[in-house]
N, C-alpha and C positions, 0 to 999 in steps of 0.2 A: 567410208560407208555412210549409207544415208539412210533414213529413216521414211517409211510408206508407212501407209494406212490402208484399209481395206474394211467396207462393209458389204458380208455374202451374207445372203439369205441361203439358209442350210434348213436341210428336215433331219429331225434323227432317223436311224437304221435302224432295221428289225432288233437288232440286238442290243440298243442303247437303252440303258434305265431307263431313261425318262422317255423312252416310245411309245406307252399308254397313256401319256398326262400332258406331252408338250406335242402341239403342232408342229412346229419349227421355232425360227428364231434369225435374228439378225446377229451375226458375228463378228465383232468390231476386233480388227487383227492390227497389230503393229510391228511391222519385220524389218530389222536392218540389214541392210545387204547393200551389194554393188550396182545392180539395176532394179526396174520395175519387175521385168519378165520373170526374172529368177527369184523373186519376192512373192510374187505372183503364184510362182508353183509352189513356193513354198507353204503360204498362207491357206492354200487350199488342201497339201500334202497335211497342216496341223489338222485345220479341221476336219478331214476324212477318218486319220488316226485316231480320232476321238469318239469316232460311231457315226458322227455327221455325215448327209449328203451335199456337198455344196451346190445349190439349186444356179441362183446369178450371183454374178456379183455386181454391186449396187453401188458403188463409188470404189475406187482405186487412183493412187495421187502421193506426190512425195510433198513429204509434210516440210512445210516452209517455217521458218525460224517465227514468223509473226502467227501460225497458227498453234506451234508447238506452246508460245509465251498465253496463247489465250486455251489452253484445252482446260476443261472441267475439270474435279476433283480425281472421276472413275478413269478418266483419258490419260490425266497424267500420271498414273499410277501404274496406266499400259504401258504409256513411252516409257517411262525408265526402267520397269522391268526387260519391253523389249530391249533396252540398252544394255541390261546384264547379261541378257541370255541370248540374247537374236529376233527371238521371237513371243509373240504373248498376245494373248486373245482372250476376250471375255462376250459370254451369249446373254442376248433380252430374248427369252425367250417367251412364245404365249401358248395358251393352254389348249386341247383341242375339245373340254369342255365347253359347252355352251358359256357365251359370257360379254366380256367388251375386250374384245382383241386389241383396242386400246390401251391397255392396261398390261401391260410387259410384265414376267416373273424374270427378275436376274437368277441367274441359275448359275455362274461363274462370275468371277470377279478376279479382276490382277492378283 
């Protein structure tokens, strides 16, 4: 099994909590699996289940042994969760208040 990565830009659903306070958000997915394609529907079957719309997605790529050794602290906390479980994703999301959409709300975490 091999390990992907995926960044989708997602909006939440009418019926997701945070559908009055977040715009969207970028959804950083890590799923192991046999191919891309079927990682692929996977990562977007998580985030739909979760109230999200996946809008694009923004990078998709199997993660190489020298990016796995350099991921940040939040990254590698995704990979090895995805390793327990299959799958695992955490949102930056921004607020549809007025503001600096620069400025991310993490709203999930590994």
């Amino acid at each position: 099994m091999t390990p992907y990565m995926f960044v989708i830009k997602a909006v939440p659903l009418a019926n997701n909590e945070n559908y009055d306070t977040i715009a969207g958000a970028f959804v950083h997915v890590c799923v192991v699996d046999s191919n891309i394609n079927s990682a692929e529907h996977k990562a977007l079957d998580y985030i739909s289940n979760l109230l999200w719309n996946p809008v694009k997605i923004e990078h998709a790529f199997e993660m190489s042994q020298e990016q796995i050794d350099a991921l940040d602290a939040p990254e590698a906390q995704l990979y090895q969760k995805s390793l327990h479980l299959g799958i695992a994703a955490y949102f930056v999301a921004y607020p549809k208040e007025d503001g600096n959409p620069d400025d991310p709300i993490m709203i999930g975490r590994p």
